[in-house]
N, C-alpha and C positions, 0 to 999 in steps of 0.2 A: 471493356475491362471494368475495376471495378470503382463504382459512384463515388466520387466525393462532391460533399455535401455541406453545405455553409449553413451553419443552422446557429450561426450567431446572432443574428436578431431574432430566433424563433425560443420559445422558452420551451426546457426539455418537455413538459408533459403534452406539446402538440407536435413535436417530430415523430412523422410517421415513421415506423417498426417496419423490419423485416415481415413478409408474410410468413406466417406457420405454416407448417407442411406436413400437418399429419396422414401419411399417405395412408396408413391400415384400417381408416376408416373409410378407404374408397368401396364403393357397394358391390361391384366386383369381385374387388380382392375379400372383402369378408365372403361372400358368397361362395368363391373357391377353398377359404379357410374350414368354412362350416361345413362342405359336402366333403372334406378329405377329417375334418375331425367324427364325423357322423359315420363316415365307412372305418377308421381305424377306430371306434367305439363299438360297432355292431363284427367285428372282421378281428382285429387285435391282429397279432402277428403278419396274418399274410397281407392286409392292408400295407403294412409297413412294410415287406418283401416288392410289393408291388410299385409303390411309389418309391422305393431305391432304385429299381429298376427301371420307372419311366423317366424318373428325372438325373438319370447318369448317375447313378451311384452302383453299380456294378448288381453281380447275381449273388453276393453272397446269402446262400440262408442263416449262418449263424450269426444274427441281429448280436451279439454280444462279443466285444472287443474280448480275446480270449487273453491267460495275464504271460502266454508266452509272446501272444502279438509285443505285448504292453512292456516286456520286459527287451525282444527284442527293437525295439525302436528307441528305447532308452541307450541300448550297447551298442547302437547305430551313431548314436548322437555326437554331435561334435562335445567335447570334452569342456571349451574354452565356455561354449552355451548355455553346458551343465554347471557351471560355476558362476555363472552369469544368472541364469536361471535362480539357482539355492541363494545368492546373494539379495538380487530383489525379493525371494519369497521369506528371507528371514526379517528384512524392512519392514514389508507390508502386514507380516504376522506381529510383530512391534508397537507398529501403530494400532493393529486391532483387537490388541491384548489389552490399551488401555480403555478400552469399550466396554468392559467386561462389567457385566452387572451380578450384584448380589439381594437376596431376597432379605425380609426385613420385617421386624415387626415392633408394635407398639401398644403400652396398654398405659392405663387412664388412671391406676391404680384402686379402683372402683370395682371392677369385678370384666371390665371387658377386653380383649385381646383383639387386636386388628394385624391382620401378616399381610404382604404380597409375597408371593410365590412364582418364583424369574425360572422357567424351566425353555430347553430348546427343544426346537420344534423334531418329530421323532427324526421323519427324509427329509431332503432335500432334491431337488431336479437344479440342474445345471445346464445352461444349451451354450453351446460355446458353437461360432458360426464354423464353418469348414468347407471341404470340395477342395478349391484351385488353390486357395490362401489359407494360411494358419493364424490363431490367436492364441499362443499361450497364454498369452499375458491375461485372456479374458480367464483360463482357469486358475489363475492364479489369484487374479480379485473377486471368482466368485466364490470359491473352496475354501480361502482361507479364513474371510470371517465367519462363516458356517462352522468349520473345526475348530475355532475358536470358541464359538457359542455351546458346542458341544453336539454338535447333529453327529444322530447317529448311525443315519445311511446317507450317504451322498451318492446320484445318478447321476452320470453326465452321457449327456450325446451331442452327439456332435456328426455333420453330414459325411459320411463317405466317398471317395475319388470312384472314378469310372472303374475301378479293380477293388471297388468296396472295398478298402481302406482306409482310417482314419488320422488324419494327418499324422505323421512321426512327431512331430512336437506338441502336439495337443498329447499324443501317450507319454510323450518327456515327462511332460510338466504334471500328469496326473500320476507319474511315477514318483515322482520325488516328492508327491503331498501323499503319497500314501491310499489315491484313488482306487478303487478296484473293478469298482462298477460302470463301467464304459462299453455305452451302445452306438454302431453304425444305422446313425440315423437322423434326420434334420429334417426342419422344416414344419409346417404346420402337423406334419402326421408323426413329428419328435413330441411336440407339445399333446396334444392328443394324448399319448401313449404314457405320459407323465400324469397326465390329467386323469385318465380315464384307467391308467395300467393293462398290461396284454400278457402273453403267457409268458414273456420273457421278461419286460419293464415292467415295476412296479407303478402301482400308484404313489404319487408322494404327497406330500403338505405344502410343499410351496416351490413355484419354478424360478430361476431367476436366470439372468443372461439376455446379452442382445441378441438380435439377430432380423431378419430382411423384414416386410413387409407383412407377410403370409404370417411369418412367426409371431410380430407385435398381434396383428390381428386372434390370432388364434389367442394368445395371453389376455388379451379384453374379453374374449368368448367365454373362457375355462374362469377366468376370476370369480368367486365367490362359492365355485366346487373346490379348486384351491387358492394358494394365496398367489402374488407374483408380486417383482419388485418392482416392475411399473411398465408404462412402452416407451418405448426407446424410441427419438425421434432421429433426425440427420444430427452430424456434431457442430458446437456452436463453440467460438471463442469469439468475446471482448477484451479488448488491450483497450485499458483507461490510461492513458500518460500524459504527458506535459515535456517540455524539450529536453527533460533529461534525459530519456528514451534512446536507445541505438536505432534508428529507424532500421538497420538488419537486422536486425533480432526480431523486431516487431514484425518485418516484411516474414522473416521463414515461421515467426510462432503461427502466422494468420494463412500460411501455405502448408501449415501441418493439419490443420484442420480442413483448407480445403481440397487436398487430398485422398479426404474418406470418401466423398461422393459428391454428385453435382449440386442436390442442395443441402450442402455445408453453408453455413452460416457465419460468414468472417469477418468480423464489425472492429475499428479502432477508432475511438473518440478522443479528440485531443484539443486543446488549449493551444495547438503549438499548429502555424500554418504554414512551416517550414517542414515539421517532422511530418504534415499528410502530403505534400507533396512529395518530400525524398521517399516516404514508406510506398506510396503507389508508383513511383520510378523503377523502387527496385522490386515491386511486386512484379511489373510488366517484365523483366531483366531477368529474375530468379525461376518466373513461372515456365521458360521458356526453354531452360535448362534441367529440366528435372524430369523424369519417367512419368509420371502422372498428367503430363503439363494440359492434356486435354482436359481432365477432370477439375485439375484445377482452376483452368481458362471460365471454365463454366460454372462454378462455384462463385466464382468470385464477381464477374458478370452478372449473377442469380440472387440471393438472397445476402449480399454479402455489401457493404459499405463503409468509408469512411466519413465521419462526422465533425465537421470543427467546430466546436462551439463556445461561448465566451467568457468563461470561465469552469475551478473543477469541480464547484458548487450542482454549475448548468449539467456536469461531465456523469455526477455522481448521479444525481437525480435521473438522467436517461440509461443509466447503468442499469439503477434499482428496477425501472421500466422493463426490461430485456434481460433480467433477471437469469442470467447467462448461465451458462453450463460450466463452463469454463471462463475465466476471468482472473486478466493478467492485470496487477497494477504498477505502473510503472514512473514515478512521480517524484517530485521532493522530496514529501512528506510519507511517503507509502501507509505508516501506521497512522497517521490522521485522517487519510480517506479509507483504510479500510475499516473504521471506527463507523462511519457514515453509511458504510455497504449493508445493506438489508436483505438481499435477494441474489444468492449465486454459489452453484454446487462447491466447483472445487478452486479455491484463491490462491494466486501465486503472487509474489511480491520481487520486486527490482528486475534489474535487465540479468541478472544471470539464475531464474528458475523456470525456464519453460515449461510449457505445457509436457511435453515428452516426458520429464522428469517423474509427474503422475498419472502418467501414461504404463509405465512399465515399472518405475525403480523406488521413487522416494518410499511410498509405503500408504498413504491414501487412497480410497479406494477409484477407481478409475470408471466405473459404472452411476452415471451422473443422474441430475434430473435435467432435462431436456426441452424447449419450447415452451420458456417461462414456467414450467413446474417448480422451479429454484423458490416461487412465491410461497409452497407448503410442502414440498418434498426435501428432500436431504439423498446424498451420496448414500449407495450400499454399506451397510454396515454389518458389526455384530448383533443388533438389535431386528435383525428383519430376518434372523434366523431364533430369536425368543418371544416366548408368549409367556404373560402375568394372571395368575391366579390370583385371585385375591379372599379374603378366611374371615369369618367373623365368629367370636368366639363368645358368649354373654354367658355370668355368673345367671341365678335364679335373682337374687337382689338386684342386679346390674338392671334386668331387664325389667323388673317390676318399675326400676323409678324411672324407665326411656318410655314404660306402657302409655302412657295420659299420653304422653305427645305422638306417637308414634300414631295411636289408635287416631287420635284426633286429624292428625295429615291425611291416614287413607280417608277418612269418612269425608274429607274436605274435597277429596278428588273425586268422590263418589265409590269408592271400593269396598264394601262395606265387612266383605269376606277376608280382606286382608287385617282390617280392624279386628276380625273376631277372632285370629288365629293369633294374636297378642293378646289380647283378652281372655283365652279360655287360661292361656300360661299364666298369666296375672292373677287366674283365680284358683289355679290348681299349683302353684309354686310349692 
């Protein structure tokens, strides 16, 4: 079960971390990435027919969700869902309407004008996982800050069932965002097809969405022909608390993440040597009762630990370390340690805002940064579906009195061509 760990005389910056487990760069798994992105690049269409086919996704040929599919799977849907559904997508559109950037400009009063220019980017690629289990909710946090930003083609695919079918609530939730373009397909040969475009999928400008191994791998491959919002590693929470904590709460937030997979990463560090004892009691109690409990048994066994350590100074400092994905605080003070928090996707505060809550409902976006990325990445946004232009505008006067310096900088770098192409202007003004 899993480690608790006395790291009260040890000072946080030498307690050892969870291992990272970036598995898509195992050489293997890229190796099968690149020879299935290399055949659906040189192949297009029937590549993708072919690996729906091999890996259970049924025979259909028409790779594109048609919008009677999409329409009926919507009038299939439970009703109470649909309202559940529209509810979190008006939150999450909420929160990522106040993201919204505008372009700008400034001048010196002298003769020069300076703009940025905030445009979105034209497509979009959407991968939302699929086959046996469904994620609305991933289309939900990837679509809406996109439409938000103003894109204006969104793709999404998503893997098809052994009767090449695309989950019914993956086509819910791209119905009620107003989706259209929805393709039967996953996996590294979905990315490919985004990346590269086939007679049916376009090429886009940038993919985002998790998804298994092959996928991450395949989005390291494709990066810099297009954009991606990052690799998605296993899911992580930290619960930082002190004995104010429910030790339940804490036990089921740290069994919701390891739930996703075996290395889930489910860490709670505490000042309190009462709260890691009852939290690991009812982790063993909870874990054993739940559908998952195999996955979770091994998660939590795996990459996943409690910490006590001797104050929330020591607590805070190994937080910033581990730089978590998710990260519950749960304490006296809440706003005086999360003042202290440097490093961590998405913050939840006190014993009543689970992780769950930004998971599917509050309205933050649920696509994190993963395996200490929290140190320079940030959560999906409206901003990773816009690109900045930037304008420069010089009077004839303006530039003549910027010439002596400007000429002077290139020729100090050695550029001497770039000196003369202010110079000739300087002399023909």
């Amino acid at each position: 079960m899993i480690k608790l760990i006395d790291a009260r005389a040890i000072p946080a910056a030498r307690i050892a971390l969870p291992a990272q487990q970036n598995a898509s760069s195992d050489k293997k798994i890229e190796k099968t990435a690149g020879d299935i992105l290399n055949h659906v690049r040189a192949e297009g269409d029937a590549a993708l027919r072919r690996y729906n086919e091999q890996f259970g996704g049924g025979k259909k040929k028409n790779l594109r969700v048609t919008p009677g599919e999409i329409a009926a799977a919507y009038a299939r849907a439970d009703t109470k869902f649909i309202a559940i559904l529209k509810e979190a997508a008006a939150n999450i559109r909420l929160f990522h309407k106040q993201q919204a950037r505008t372009s700008w400009t400034i001048t010196d009063g002298r003769g020069s004008e300076l703009r940025q220019i905030i445009r979105p980017i034209e497509k979009a690629g959407v991968y939302v996982p699929g086959g046996k289990a469904a994620y609305p909710s991933t289309v939900l946090m990837n679509v809406i800050p996109a439409q938000v930003a103003g894109v204006r083609e969104i793709h999404l695919v998503s893997p098809p069932d052994a009767r090449g079918n695309v989950h019914a609530d993956v086509l819910t939730a791209a119905k009620i965002l107003g989706v259209k373009n929805v393709y039967r397909v996953g996996g590294a040969q979905a990315i490919a097809a985004l990346a590269y475009g086939t007679e049916t999928i376009p090429a886009v400008d940038k993919i985002v969405g998790p998804g298994n191994v092959y996928v991450a791998a395949a989005k390291r491959m494709v990066f810099g022909r297009v954009g991606i919002d990052g690799i998605a590693g296993p899911s992580e929470v930290v619960v930082l608390a002190d004995a104010v904590a429910n030790p339940a709460f804490v036990a089921t937030d740290m069994l919701a993440q390891a739930e996703h997979d075996e290395l889930a990463s489910c860490v709670l560090i505490t000042t309190s040597e009462a709260l890691a004892l009852d939290v690991r009691e009812i982790l063993i109690g909870f874990a054993d009762e739940l559908p998952r409990s195999a996955i979770m048994k091994k998660s939590l066994a795996g990459r996943s630990a409690i910490y006590l350590v001797k104050s929330m100074a020591e607590g805070i400092a190994l937080t910033n370390r581990l730089a978590p994905e998710h990260l519950e605080i749960i304490t006296g003070n809440d706003e005086a340690v999360l003042k202290k928090i440097m490093h961590a996707g998405s913050i939840f505060l006190g014993n009543f805002s689970p992780v769950a809550l930004g998971d599917y409902y509050a309205g933050p976006n649920h696509v994190l940064p993963t395996e200490r990325t929290a140190r320079f990445a940030s959560p999906l946004s409206v901003d990773d579906f816009l690109k900045k232009s930037s304008v420069v505008s010089y009077t004839p006067g303006r530039l003549s009195a910027a010439a002596d310096s400007v000429i002077a900088f290139a020729m100090h770098e050695g550029l001497s061509a770039h000196a003369f192409s202010v110079a000739i202007r300087k002399k023909m003004k």
